[in-house]
N, C-alpha and C positions, 0 to 999 in steps of 0.2 A: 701740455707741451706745445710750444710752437715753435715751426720753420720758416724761414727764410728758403722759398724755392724759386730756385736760380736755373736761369731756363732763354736761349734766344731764341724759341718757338716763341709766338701769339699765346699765350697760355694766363687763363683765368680763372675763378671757379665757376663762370659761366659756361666755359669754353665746353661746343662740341668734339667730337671724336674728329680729326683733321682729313680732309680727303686723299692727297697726294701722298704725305708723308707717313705712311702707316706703323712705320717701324719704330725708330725710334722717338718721334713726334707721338704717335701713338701711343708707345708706353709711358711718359713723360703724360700724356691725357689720365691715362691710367693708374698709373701709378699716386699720380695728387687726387684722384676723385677716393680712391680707396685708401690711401691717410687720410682726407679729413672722414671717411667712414669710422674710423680709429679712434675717431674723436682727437686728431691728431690738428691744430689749428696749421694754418698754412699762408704765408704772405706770400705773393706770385711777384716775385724781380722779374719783371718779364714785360716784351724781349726786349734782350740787350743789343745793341747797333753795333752791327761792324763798322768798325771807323775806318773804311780804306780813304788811302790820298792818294795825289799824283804820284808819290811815290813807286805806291804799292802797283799800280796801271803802267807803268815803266817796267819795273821788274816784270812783269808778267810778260809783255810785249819781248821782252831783255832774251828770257828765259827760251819762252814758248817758238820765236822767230831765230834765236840764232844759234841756241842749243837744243832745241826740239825736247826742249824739257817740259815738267809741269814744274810750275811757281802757284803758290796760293796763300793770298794774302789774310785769311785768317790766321795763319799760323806765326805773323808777325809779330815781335815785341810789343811796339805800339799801338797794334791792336786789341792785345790781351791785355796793357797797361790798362786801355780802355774799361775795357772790360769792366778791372778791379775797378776803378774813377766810380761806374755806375751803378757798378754794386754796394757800395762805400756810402754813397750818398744815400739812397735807397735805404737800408740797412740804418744807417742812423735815426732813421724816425718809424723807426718799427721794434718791437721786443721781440724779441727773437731767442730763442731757446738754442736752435741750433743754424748752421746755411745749407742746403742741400743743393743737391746739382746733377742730375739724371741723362747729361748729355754725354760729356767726353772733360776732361780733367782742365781744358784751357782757362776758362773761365772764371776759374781760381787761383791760376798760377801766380800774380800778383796779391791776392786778396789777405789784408792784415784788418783781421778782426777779432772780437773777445770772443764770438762764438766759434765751437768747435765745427770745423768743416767735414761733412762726408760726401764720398761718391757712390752712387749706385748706377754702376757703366755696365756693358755687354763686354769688354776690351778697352784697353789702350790704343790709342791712336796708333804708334810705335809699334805695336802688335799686328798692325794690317801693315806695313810697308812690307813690298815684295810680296803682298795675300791677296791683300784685294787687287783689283786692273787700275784701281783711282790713284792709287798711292804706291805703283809698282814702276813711275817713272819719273820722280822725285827729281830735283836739283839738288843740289848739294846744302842750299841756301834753306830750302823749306824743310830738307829729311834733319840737319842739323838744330833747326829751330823748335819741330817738333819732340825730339829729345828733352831738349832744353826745357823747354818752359813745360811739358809734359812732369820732367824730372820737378822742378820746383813745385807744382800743383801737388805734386802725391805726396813730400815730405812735407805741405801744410796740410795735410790732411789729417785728422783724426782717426777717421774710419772709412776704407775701402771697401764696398761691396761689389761682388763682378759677381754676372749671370750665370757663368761657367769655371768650373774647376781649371779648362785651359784658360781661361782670362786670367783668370787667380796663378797659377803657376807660370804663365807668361810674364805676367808685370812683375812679378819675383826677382825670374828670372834676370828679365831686360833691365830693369834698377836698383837689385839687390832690396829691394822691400823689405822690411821687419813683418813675417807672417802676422804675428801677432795683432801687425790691423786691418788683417784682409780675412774678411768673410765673404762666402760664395751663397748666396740666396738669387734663383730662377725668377726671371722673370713670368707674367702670368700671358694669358690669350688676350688678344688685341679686339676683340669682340666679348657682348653682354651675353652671357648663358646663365638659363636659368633651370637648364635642364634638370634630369632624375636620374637615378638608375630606371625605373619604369619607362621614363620618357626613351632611354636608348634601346632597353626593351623593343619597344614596341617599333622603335628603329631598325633593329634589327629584324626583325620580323618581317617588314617591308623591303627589306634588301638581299635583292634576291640572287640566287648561287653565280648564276651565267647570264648574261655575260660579266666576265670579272672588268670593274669598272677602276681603272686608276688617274687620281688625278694630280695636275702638275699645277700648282701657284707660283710664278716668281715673274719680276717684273725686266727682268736680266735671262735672254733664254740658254744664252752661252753657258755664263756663271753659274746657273741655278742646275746647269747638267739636262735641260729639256730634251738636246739629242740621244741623252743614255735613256733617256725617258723612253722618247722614241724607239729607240731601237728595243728597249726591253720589252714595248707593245708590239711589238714587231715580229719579234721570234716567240713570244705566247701565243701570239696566231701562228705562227708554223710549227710549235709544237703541239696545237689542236688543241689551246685552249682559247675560248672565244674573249677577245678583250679588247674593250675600247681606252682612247685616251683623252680625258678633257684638260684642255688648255688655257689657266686664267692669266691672264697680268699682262702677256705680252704676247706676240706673234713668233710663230717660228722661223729659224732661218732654216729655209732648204735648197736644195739644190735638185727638190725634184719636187712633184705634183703630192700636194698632200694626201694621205690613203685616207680612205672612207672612214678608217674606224678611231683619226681624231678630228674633235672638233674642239676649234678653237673659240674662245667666249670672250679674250680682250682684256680689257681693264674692266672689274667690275667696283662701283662705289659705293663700298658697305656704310658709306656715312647718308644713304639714302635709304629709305625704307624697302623700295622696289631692287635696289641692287645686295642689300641683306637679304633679302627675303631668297635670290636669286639665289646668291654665295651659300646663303644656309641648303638649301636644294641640294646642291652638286655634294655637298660632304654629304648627306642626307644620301647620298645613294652609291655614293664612290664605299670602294674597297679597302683601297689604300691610298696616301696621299705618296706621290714619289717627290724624292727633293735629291738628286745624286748631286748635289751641288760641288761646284771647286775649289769654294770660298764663303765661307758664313761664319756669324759666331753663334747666335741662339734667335733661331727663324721664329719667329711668333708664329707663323703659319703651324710647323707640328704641332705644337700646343693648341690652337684652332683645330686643327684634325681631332685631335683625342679629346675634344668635344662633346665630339659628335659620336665619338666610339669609331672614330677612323683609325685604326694603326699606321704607321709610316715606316717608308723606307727611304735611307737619306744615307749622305754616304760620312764618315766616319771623319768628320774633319772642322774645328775650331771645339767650338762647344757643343757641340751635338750628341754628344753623349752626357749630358749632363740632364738633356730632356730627355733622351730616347732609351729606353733599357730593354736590353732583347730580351723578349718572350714575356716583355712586360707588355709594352703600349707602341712594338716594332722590332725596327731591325736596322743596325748599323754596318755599313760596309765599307773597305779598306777606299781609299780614291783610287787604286786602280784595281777594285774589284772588274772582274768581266761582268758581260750583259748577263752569261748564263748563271752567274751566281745571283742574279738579283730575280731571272727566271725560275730557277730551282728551287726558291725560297718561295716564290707566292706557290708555284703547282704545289709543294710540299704541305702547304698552309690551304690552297682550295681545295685539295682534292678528299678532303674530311671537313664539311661544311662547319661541322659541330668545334670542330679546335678551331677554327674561323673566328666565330663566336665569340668564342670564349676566351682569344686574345682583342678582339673590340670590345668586351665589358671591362677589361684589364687596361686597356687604353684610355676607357673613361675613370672609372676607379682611380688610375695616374694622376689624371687632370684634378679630380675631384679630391684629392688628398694632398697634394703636391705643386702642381702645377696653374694655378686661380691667384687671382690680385688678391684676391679676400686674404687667402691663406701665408703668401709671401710676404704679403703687408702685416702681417701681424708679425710675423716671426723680423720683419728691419723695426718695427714700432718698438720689439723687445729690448734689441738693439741699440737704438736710439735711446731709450729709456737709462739701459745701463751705460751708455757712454755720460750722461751728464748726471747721473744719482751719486 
């Protein structure tokens, strides 16, 4: 089998693991490295150009200056016309089995060709207006367009694959979709593990009862929930249990002197030997990963935790339940859980080091069954299979 993978990431089969964009650049790294593991061939349409004109720098100015709106001019017609143009031409001198496209649906919203199209997205675009803060203050011009040419992409679609069961019943929803072409397959961890059950063994072994270590990744400290974070480290030290909080991805906002017992680490670049080496440390010794995030669909991070035999705590909102299963490999909570419920859950969990344990073996177990590129890729490879047999 070969694919046509369609991609406006830099992406080859040379390509390293990307520094900045970890998430969905990442997975898109990912993702092609383990189809062609599949034996799965792969042409890279990649990247494709945003065609802005004066135009589109007009509207934006139009928008952003005299409606304090956001305009973005990907979401143009003539952009996405683009699009198709250079995929089209691309695609003509390649065999191609099928076109794949692991970004977001625009890409293809023009694209007329004899191979069967699928997507393997986190979400609809349409699915984050009003979620995320990017696309929560829309113009009329861009929230309309995205519909649109969103709507077109998914009925040339063949096969819809989303990371989460709310992605999957979102896009349902929002465009009446025929179930029928939507499968729900997780994405995997955004980092190489080639760990054991003995390797997490011996992990655990090292990771010791007190202080309880919880750690925060997100590169958004708002969105990601870092002040619930905060505060949950906060009242474990005044309910006498001793617990520190490490801080990756970004800086905190406070409005006071940060407390002793976190410390922040920044941005760290696991596409560098020294800053993997670092990143693998802090799971290597944290308890929990906490994510009470606002807004997410399927954080590669949890999956990165149950690695390591980290359990997570994350709060109950996009697709997060579709990686996290309580009393499997975590714990989900409502968005407006209180801090004491996210409290009363870890004491309930430390205060028997041994059930500790024995839900971090169960959080790698997760990963190691479920949640790995290996594993996911083989189950879309099936997929793919039966879409053109």
């Amino acid at each position: 089998m070969k694919i046509a993978y369609v991609t406006t990431f830099e992406l080859t089969r040379y390509s390293k693991p990307p520094k900045n964009h970890v998430g969905i650049w990442g997975a898109a790294h990912y993702i092609s490295k383990n189809l062609e593991s599949q034996s799965i061939g792969l042409n890279y349409i990649s990247p494709l150009k945003k065609k802005f004109t004066l135009i589109t720098k007009i509207k934006w100015s139009f928008y952003r200056y005299l409606f304090k709106k956001d305009y973005y001019g990907w979401s143009e017609p003539l952009v996405v016309r683009d699009y198709a143009t250079q995929i089209s031409k691309k695609i003509s001198g390649i065999n191609a089995d099928i076109v794949l496209c692991t970004e977001n649906a625009l890409p293809v919203a023009y694209l007329n060709c004899e191979q069967p199209i699928v997507l393997w997205i986190d979400t609809t675009l349409a699915g984050l207006i009003d979620f995320y803060p990017y696309l929560s203050n829309l113009c009329n011009n861009t929230r309309n367009n995205i519909y649109i040419l969103e709507k077109y992409a998914l009925d040339r679609c063949n096969l819809i694959i989303f990371s989460s069961d709310w992605a999957a019943q979102t896009a349902i929803k929002l465009y009446g979709m025929n179930p029928s072409k939507v499968q729900v397959v997780p994405w995997g961890a955004n980092i190489e593990c080639n760990r054991t059950k003995d390797d997490i063994y011996k992990i655990l072994e090292s990771r010791i009862s007190r202080p309880c270590k919880l750690l925060f990744v997100g590169v958004d400290w708002l969105r990601k929930g870092g002040n619930i974070a905060l505060d949950v480290t906060k009242q474990l030290n005044q309910m006498g249990l001793n617990t520190t909080l490490t801080v990756v991805g970004c800086k905190p906002t406070l409005n006071e002197p940060l407390p002793n017992f976190v410390e922040v680490q920044g941005f760290i670049d696991k596409s560098t030997q020294a800053g993997l080496n670092k990143l693998n440390k802090l799971m290597t010794e944290s308890h929990f990963l906490i994510l009470p995030t606002l807004a997410d669909c399927s954080p590669h991070v949890l999956i990165e935790a149950n690695s390591f035999g980290v359990p997570c705590l994350a709060s109950d909102v996009g697709g997060i339940k579709t990686i996290i299963k309580e009393k499997v490999n975590g714990r989900t909570f409502s968005i407006d859980a209180s801090v004491s419920n996210y409290c009363d859950y870890i004491v309930s969990i430390m205060e028997d080091y041994t059930d500790y344990k024995k839900l971090a073996m169960s959080a790698f177990d997760e990963y190691q069954s479920r949640l790995n590129w290996a594993s996911v890729s083989q189950s879309v490879k099936q997929l793919l299979i039966n879409l053109v047999s």
